[in-house]
Backbone as a ProteinNet text record, in pm:
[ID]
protein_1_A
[PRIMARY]
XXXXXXXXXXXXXXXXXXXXXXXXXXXXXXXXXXXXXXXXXXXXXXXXXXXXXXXXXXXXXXXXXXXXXXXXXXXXXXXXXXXXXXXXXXXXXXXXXXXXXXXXXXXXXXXXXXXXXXXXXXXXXXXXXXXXXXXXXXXXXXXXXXXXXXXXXXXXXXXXXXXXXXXXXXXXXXXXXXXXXXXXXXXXXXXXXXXXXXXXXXXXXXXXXXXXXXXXXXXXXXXXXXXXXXXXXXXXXXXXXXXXXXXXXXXXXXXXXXXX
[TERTIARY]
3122.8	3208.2	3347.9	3383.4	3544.4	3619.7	3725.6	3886.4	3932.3	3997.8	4046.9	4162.2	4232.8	4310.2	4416.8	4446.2	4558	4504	4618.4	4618.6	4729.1	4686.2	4788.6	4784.7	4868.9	4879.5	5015.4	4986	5097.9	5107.1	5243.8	5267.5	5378.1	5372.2	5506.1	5504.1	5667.7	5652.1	5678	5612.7	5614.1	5516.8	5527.6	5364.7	5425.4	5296.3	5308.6	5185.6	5253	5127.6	5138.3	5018	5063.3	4940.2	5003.4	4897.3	4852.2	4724.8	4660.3	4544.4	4646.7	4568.5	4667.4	4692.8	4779.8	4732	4591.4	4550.6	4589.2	4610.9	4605.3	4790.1	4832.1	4981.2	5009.1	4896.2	4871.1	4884	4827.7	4806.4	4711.9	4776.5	4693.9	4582.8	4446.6	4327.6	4262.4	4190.3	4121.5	4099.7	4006.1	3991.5	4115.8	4256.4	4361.6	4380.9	4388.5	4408.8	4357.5	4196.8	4128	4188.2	4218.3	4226.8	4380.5	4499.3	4597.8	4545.9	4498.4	4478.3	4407.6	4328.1	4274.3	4379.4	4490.6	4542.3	4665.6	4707.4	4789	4730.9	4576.9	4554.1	4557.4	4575	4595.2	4695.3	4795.3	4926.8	5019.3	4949.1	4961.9	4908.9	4794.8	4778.9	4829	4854.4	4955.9	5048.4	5002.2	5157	5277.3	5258.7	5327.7	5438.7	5408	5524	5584.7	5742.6	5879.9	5936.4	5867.3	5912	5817.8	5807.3	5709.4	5769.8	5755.8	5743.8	5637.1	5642.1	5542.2	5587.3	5478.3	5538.1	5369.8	5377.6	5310.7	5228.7	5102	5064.2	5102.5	5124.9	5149.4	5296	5375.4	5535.5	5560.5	5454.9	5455.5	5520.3	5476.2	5464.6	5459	5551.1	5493.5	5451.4	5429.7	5336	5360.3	5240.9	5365.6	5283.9	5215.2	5172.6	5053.3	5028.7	4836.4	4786	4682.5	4582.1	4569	4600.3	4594.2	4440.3	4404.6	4258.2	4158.9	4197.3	4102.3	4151.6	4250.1	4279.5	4236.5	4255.6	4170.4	4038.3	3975.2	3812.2	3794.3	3923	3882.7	3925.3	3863.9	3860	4004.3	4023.5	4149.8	4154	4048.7	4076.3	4040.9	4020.9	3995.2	4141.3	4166.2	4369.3	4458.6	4413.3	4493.3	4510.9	4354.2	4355.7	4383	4367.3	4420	4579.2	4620.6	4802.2	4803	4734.6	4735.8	4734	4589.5	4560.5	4688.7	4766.8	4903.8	4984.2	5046.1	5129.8	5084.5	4948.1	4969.2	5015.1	4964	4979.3	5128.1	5236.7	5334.1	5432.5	5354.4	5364.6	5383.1	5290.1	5261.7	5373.3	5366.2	5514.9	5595	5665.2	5797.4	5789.9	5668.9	5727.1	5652.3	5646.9	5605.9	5718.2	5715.7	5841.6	5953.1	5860.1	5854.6	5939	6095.9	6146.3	6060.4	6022.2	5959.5	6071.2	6037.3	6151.6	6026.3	6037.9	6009.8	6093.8	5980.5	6043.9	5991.3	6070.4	6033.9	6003.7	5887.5	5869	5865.8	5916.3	5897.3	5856.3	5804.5	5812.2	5806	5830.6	5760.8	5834.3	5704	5695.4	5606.9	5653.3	5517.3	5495.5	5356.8	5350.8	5405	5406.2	5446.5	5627.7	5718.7	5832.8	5838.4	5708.1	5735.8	5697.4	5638.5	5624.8	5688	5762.8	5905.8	5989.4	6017.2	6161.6	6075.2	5962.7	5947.4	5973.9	5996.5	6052.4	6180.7	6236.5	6329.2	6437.1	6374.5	6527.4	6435.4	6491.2	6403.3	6530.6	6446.6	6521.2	6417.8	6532.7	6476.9	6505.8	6441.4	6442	6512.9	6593.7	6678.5	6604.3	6474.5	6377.8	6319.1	6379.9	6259.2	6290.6	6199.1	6295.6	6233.6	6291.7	6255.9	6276	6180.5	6210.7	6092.5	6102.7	5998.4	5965.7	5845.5	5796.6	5699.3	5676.8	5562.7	5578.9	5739.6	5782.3	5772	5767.4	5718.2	5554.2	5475.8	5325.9	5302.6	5432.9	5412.6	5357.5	5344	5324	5410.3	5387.6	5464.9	5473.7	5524.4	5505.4	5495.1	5342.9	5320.5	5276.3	5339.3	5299.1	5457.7	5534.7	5648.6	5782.7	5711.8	5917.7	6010.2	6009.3	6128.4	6209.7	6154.6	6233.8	6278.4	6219.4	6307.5	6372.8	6332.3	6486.2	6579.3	6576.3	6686.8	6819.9	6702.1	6748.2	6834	6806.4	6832.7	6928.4	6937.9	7061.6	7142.5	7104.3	7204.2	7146.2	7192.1	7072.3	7132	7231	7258.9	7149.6	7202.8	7117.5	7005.6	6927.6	6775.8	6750.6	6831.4	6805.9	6763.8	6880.6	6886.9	6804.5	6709.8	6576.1	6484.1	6448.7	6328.5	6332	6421.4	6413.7	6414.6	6483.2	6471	6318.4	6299.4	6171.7	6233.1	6360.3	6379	6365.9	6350.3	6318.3	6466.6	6510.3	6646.2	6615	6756.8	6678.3	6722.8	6718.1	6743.3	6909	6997.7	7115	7162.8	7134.6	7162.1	7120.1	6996.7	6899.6	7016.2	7082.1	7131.8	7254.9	7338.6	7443.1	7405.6	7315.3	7282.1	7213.7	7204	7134.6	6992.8	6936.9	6800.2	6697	6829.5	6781.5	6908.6	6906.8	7020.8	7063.1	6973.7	6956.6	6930.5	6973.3	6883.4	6918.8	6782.1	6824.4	6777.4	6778.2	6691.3	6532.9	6490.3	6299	6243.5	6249.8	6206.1	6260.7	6318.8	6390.6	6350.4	6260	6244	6192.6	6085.9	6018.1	6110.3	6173.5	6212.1	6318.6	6426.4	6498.9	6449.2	6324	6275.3	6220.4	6162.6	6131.2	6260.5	6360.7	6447.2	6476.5	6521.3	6554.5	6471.3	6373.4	6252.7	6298.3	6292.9	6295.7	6445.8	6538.1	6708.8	6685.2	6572.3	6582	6497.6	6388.5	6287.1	6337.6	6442.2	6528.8	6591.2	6590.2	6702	6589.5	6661.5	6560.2	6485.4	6374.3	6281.8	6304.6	6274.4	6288.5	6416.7	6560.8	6646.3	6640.2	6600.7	6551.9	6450.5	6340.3	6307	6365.9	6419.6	6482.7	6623.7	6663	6771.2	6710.5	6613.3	6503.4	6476.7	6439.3	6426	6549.2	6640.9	6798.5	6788.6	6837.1	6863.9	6817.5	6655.4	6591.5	6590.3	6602.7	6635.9	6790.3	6844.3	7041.2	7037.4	6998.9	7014	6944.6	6893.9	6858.7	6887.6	6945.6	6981.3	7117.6	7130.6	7331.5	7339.6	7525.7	7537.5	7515.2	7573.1	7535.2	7391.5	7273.5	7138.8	7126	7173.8	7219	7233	7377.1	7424.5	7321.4	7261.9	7171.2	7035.1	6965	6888.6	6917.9	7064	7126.6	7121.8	7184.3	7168.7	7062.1	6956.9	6834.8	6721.9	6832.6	6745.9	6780.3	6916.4	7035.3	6968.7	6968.4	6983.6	6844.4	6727.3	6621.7	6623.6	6710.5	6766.3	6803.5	6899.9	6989.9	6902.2	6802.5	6722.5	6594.3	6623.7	6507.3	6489.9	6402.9	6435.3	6506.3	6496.7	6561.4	6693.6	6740.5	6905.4	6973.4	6886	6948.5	6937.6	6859.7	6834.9	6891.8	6962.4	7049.2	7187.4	7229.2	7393.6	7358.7	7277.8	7232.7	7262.1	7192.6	7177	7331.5	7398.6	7530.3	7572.5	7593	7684.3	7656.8	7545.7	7508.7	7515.1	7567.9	7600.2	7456.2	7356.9	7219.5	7117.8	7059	6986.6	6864.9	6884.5	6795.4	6648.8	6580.2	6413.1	6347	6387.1	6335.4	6167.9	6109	5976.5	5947.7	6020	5975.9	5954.2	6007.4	6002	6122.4
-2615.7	-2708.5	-2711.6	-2829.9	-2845.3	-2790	-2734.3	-2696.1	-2803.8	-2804.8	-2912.4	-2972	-3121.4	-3113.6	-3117.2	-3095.9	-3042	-2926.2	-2788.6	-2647.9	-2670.6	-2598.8	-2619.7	-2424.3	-2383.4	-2229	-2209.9	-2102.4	-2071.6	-1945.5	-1895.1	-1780.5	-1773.3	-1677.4	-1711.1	-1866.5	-1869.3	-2023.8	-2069.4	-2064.2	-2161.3	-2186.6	-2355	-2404.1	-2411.5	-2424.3	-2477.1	-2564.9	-2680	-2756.7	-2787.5	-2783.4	-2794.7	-2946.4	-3009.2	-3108.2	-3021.6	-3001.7	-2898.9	-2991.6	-3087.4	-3109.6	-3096	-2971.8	-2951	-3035.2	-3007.6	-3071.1	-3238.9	-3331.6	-3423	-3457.6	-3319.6	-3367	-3429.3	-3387.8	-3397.1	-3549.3	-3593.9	-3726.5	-3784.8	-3918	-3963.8	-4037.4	-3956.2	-4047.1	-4060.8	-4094.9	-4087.9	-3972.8	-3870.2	-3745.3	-3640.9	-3665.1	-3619.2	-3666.3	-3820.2	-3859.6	-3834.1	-3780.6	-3801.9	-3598.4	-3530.5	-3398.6	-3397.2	-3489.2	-3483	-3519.2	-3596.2	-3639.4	-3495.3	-3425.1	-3399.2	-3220.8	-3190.7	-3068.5	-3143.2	-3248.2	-3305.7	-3335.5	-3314.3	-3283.8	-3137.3	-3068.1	-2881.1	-2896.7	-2963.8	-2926.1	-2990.5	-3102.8	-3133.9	-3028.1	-2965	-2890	-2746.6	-2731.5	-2569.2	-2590.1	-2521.2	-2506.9	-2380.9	-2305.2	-2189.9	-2232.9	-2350.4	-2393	-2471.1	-2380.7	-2456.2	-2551.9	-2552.9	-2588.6	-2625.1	-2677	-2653.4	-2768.6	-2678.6	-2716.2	-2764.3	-2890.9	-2943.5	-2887.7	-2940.9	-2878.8	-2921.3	-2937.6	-2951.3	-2869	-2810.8	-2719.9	-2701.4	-2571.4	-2616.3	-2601.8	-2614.8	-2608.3	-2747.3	-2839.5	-2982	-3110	-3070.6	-3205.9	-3165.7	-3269.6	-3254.1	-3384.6	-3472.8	-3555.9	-3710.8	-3702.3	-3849.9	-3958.7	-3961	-4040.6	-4118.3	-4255.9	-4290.1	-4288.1	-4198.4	-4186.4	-4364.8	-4363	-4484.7	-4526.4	-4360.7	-4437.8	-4443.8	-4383.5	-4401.4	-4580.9	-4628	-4717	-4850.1	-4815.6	-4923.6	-4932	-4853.7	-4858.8	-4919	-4936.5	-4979.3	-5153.1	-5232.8	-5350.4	-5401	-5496.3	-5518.3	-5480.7	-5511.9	-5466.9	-5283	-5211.8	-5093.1	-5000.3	-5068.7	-5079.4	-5075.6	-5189.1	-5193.8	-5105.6	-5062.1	-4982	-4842.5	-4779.1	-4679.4	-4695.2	-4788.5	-4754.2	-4780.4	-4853.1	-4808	-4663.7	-4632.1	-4494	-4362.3	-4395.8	-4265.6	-4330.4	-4469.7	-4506.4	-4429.4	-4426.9	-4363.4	-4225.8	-4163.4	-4031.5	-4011.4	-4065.6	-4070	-4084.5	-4143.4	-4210.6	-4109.1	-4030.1	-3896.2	-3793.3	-3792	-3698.1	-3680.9	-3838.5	-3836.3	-3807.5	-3856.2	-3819	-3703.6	-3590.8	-3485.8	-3465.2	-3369	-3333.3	-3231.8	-3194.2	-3064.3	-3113	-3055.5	-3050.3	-3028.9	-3117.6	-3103.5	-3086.7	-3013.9	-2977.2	-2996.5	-3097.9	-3088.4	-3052.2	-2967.8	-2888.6	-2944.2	-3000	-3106.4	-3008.7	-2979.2	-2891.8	-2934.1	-3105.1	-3120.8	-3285.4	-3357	-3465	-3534.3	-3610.3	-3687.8	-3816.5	-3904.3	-4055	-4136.8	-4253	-4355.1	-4258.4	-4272.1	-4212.6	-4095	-3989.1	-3888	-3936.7	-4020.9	-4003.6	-4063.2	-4166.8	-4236.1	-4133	-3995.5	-3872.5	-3835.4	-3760.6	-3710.3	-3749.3	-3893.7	-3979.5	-3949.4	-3948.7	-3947.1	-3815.3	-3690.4	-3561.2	-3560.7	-3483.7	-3449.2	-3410.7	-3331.5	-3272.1	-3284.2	-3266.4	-3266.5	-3169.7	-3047.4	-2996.4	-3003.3	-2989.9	-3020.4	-2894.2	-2854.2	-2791.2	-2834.6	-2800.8	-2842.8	-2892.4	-2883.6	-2932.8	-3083.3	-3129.9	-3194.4	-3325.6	-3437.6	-3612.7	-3667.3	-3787.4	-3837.9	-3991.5	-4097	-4220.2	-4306.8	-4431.4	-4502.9	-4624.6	-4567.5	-4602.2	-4734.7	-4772.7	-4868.2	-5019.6	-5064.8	-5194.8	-5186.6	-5062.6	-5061.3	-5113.8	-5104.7	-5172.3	-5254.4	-5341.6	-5462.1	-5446	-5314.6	-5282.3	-5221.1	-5285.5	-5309.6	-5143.1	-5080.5	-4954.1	-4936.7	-4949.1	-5001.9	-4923.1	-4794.3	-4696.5	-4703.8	-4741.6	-4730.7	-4679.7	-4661.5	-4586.2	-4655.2	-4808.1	-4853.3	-4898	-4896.9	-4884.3	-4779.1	-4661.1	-4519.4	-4516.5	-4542.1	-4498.6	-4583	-4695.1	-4790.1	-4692.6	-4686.4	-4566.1	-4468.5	-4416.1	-4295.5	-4282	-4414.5	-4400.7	-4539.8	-4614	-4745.8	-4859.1	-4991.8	-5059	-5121.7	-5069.2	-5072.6	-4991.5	-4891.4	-4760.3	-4778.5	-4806.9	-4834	-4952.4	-5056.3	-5158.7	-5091.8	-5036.5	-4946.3	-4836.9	-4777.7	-4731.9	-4793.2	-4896.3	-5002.7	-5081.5	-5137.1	-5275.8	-5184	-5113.6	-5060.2	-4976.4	-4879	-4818.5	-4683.6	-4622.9	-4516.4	-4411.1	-4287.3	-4143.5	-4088.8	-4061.6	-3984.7	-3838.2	-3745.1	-3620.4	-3551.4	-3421.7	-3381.4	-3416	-3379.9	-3414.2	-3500.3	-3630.7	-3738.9	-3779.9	-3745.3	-3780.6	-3689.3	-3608.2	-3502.9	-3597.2	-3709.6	-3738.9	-3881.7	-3927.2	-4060.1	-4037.6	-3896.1	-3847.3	-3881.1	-3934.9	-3897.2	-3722.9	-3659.3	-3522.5	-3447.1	-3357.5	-3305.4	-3162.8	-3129.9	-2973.1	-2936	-2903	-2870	-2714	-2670.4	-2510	-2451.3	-2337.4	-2294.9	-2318.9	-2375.5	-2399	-2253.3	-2148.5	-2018.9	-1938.9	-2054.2	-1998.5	-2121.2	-2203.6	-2299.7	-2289.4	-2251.4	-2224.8	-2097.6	-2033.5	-1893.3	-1979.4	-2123.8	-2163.6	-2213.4	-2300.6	-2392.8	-2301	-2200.9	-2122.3	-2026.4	-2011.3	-1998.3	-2057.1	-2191	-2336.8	-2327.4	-2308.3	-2322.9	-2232.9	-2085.6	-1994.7	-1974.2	-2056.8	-2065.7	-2134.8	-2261	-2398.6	-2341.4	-2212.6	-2193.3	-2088.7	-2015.2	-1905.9	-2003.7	-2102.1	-2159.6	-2225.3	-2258.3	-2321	-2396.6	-2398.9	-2519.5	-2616	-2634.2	-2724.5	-2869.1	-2716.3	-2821.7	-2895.4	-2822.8	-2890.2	-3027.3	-2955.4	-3104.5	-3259.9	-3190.1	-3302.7	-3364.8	-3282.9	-3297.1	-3462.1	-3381.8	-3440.9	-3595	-3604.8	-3718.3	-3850.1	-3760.9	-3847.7	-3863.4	-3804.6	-3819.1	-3952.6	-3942.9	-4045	-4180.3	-4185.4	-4258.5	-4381.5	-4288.9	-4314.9	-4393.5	-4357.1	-4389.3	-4536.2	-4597.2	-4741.2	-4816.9	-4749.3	-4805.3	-4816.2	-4895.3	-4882.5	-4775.7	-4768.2	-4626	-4671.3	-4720.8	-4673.4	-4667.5	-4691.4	-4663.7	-4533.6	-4478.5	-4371.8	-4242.8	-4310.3	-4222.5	-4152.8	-4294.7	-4281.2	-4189.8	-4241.9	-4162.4	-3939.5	-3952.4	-3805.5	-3739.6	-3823.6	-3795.5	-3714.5	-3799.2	-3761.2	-3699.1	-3626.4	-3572.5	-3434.8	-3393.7	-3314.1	-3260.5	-3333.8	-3285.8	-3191.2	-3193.9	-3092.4	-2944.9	-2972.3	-2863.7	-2775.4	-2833.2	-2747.5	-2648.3	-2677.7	-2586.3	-2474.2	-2450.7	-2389.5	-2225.6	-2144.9	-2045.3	-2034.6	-2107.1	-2053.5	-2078.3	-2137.3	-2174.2	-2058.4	-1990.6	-1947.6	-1766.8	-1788.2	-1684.1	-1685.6	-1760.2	-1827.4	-1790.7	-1801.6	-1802.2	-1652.8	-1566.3	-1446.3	-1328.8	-1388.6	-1319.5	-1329.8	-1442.8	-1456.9	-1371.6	-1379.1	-1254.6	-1093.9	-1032.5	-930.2	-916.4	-973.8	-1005.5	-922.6	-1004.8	-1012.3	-1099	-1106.5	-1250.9	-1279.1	-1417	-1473.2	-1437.4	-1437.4	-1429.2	-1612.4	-1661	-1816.7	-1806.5	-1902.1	-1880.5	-2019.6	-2158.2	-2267.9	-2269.6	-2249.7	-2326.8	-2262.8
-9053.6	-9128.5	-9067.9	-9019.7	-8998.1	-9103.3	-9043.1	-9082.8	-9165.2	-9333.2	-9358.2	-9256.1	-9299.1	-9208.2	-9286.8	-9418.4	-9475.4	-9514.1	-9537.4	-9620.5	-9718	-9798.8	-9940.8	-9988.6	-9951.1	-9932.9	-10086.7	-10196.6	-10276.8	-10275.7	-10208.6	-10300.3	-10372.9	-10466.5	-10587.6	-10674.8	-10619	-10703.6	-10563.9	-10467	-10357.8	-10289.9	-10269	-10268.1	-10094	-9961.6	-9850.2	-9830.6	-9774	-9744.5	-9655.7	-9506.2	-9345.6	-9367.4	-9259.5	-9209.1	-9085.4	-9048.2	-8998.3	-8866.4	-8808.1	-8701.4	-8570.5	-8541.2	-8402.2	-8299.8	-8296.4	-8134.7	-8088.2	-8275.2	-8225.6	-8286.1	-8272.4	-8346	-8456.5	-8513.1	-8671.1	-8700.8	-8569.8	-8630.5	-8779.9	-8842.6	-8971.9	-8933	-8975.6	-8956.5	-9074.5	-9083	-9202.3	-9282.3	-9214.1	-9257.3	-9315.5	-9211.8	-9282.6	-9439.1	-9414.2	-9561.6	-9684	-9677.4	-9721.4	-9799.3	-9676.6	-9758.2	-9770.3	-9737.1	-9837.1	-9954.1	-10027	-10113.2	-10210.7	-10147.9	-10244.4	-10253.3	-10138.8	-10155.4	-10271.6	-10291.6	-10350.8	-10472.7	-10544	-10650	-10677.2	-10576.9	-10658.9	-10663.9	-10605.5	-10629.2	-10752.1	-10755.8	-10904	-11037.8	-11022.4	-11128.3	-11086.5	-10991.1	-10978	-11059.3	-11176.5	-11309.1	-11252.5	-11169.4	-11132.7	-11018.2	-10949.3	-10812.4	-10858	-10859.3	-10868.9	-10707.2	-10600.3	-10536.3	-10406.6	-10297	-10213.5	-10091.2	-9948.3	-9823.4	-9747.6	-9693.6	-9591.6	-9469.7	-9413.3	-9255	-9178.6	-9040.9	-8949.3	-8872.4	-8863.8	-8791.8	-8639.1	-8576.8	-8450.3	-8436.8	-8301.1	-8289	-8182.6	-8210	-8085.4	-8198.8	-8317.6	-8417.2	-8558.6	-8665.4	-8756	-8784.8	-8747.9	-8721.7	-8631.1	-8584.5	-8526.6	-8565.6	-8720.7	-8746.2	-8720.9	-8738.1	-8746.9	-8617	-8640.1	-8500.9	-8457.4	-8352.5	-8281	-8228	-8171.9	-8084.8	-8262.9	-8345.5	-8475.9	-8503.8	-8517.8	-8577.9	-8462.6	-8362.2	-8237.3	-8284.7	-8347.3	-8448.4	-8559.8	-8648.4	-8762.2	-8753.9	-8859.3	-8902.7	-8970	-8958.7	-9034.1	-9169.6	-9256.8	-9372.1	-9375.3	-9272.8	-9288.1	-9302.8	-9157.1	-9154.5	-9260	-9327.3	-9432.8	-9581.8	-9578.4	-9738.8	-9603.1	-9523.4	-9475.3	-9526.6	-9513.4	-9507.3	-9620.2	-9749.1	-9915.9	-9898.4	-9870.7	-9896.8	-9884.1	-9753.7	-9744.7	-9746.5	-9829.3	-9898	-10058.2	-10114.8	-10242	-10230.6	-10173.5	-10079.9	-10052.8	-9991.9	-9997.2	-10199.7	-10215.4	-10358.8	-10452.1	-10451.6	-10460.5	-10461	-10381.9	-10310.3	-10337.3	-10327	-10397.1	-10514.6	-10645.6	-10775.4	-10819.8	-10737.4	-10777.9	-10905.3	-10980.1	-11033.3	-10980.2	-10885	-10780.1	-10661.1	-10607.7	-10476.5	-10380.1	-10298	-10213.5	-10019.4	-9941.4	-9835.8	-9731.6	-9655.5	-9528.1	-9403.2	-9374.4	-9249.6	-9144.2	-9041.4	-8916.1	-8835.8	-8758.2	-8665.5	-8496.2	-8469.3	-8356.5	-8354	-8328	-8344.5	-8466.3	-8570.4	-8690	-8669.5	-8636.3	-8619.3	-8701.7	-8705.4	-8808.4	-8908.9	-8917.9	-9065.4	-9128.8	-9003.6	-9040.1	-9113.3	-9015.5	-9125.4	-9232.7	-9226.8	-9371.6	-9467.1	-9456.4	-9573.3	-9558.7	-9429.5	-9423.7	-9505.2	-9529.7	-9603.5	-9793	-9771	-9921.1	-10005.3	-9917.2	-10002.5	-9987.8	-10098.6	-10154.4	-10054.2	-9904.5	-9860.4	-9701.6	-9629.3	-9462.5	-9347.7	-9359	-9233.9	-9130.2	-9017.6	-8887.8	-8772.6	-8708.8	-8576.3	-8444.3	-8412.8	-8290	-8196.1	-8184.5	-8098.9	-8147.2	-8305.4	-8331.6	-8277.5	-8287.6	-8257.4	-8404.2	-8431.6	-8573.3	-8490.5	-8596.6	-8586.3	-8605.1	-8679	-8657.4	-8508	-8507.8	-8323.5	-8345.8	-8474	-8488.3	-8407.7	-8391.7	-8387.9	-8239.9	-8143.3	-7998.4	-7967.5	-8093.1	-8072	-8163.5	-8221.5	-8276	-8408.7	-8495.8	-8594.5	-8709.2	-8831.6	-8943.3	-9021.3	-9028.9	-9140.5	-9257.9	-9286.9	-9440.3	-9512.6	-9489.3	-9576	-9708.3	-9676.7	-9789	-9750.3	-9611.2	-9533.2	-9509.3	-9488.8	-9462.2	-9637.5	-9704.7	-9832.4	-9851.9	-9847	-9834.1	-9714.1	-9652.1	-9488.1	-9574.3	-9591.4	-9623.3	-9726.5	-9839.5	-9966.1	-9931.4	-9813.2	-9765	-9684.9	-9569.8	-9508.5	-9490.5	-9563.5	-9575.9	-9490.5	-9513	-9472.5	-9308.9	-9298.8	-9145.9	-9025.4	-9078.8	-8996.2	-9038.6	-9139.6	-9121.9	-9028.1	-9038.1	-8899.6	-8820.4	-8798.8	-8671.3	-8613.4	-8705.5	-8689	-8672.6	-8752.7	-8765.1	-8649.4	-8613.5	-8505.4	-8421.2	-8318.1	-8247.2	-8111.8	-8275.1	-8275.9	-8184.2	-8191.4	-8101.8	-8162.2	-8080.7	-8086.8	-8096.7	-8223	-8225.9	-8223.7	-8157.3	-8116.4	-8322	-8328.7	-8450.6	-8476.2	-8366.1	-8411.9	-8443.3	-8371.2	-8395.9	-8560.5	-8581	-8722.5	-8783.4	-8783.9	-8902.9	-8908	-8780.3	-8803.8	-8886.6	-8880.5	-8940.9	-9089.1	-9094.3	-9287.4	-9284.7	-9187.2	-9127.6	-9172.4	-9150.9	-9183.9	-9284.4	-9314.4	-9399.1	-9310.9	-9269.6	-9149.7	-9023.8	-8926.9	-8846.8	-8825.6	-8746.4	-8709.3	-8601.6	-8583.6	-8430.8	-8442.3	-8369.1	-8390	-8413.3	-8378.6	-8431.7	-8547.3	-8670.2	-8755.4	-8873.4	-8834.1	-8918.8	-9054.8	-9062	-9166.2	-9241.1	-9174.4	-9210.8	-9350.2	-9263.4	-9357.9	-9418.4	-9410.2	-9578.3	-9628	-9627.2	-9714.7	-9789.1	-9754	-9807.4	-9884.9	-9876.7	-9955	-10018	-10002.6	-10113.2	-10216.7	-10207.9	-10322.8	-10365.4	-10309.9	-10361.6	-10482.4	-10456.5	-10545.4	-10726.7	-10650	-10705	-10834.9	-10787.5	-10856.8	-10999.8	-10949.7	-11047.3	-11198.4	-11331.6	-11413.2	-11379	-11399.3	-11350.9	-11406.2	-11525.8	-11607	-11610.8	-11567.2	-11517.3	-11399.7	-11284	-11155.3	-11152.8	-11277.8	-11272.2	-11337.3	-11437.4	-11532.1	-11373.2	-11369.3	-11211.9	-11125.4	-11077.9	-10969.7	-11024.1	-11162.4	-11244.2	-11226.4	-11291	-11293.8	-11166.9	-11041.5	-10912.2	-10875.7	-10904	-10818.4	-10920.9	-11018.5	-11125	-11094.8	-11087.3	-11132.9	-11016.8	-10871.2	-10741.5	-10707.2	-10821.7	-10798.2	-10957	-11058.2	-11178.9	-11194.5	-11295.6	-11352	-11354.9	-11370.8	-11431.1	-11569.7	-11649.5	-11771.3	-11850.3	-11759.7	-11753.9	-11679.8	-11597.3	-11566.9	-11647.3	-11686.5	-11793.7	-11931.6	-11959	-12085.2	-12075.9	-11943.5	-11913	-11895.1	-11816.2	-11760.5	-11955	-12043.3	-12214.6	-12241.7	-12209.6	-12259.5	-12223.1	-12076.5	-12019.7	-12062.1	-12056.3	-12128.9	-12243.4	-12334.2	-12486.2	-12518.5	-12473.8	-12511.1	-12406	-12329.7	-12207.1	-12312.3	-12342.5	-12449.7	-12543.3	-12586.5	-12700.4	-12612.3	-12500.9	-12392.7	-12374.1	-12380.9	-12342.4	-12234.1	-12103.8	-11985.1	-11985.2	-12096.2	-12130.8	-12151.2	-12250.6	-12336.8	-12259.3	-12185.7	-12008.2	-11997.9	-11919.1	-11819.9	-11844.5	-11989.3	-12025.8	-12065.5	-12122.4	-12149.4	-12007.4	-11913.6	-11811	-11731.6	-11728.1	-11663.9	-11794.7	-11889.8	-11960.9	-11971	-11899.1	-11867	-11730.3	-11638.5	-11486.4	-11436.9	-11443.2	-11421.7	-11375.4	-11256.5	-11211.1	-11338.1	-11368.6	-11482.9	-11430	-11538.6	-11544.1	-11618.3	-11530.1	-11591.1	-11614.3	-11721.2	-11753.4	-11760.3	-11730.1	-11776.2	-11883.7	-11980.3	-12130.1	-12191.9
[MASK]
++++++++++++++++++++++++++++++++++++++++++++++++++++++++++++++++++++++++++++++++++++++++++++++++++++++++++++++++++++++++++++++++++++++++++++++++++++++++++++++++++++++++++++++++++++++++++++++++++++++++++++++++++++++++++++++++++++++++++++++++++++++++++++++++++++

């Protein structure tokens, strides 16, 4: 039996999920999609992960997106529910309730950045390049990334990714908000997993309610904003981990959060 081509690995409150096809640079084929989908139903019912890192098998790629010689095979309409399929998949992602931190291990193109742009935070490896490459083979990216690049870094600089189709190296991506990090490539994982259990230490509950507003506020009024940040607020207030939280800072003591 083949190797899935996603792993969905937890320890603690931290989930890892690798796309697990090195050989082909973790390109998206079918079969990948087919086992994101289904490591992205454990990770939906993992009640225990406050937080969780993607990342790429391998130190060549974390992905550079849809297998090409697979997609020279399929039919137009095969094409098309493929890029439904890790557009839901992406879809996914973003509204985990869960910070999600991709860690760029080396290339992520096409599909791979349109999942890249859909988590929460993206560090990168001094080695890595980022960018969408699709408009070099006359193809549209219809998994859902150019509305998030846009989101993400203004709708200049997404031009400026999209039309193009260039390979920015990590620095450049960190100066355009492409990425938020970069670090030494043999220290990568060492930092999202850090980031991971910094984020993971903290209330959950508020992180997620956080995570909510964030992505909320960032395409609504403020005072839809505001109303929503209210009501996200006010049942915070009555929580065990609140009441941790201000407990444990007055005993100068790291909190024991429990989610509820």
């Amino acid at each position: 039996m083949a190797d899935p081509q996603v792993l969905l690995t937890v320890e603690g409150y931290i989930a890892t999920l690798t796309l697990n096809r090195p050989e082909a640079m973790n390109a998206m084929g079918h079969d990948l999609a087919r086992d994101l989908e289904a490591a992205l139903d454990r990770l939906e019912a993992a009640q225990e992960v406050r937080a969780v890192v993607a990342t790429g098998a391998g130190d060549r790629a974390f992905s550079v997106g849809g297998d090409i010689k697979e997609r020279g095979a399929m039919s137009l309409d095969e094409r098309w529910e493929h890029a439904l399929r890790l557009g839901r998949c992406f879809d996914r992602i973003e509204t985990l309730p869960l910070p999600v931190i991709a860690a760029i291990n080396g290339f992520c193109f096409g599909g791979g950045m349109e999942m890249a742009v859909a988590c929460d935070l993206r560090i990168a490896s001094e080695r890595a390049q980022v960018g969408f490459l699709e408009v070099k083979l006359g193809v549209f990216p219809g998994a859902g990334g150019p509305a998030r690049l846009t989101r993400l870094v203004g709708k200049g600089r997404a031009k400026l990714v999209l039309y193009t189709g260039r390979r920015f190296p990590a620095a450049e991506g960190l100066a355009m908000g492409l990425v938020e990090r970069v670090v030494p490539q043999g220290r990568l994982m060492e930092e999202a997993c850090a980031l991971a259990a910094e984020i993971a230490a903290n209330g959950p509950l508020a992180v997620r309610a956080l995570k909510r507003l964030v992505d909320t506020c960032y395409e609504a009024d403020l005072a839809s904003s505001q109303e929503l940040a209210r009501a996200l607020r006010r049942p915070l207030d009555h929580t065990a981990d609140m009441l941790e939280g201000v407990r444990a800072f007055e005993q100068k003591r790291p909190p024991r959060f429990q989610g509820r």
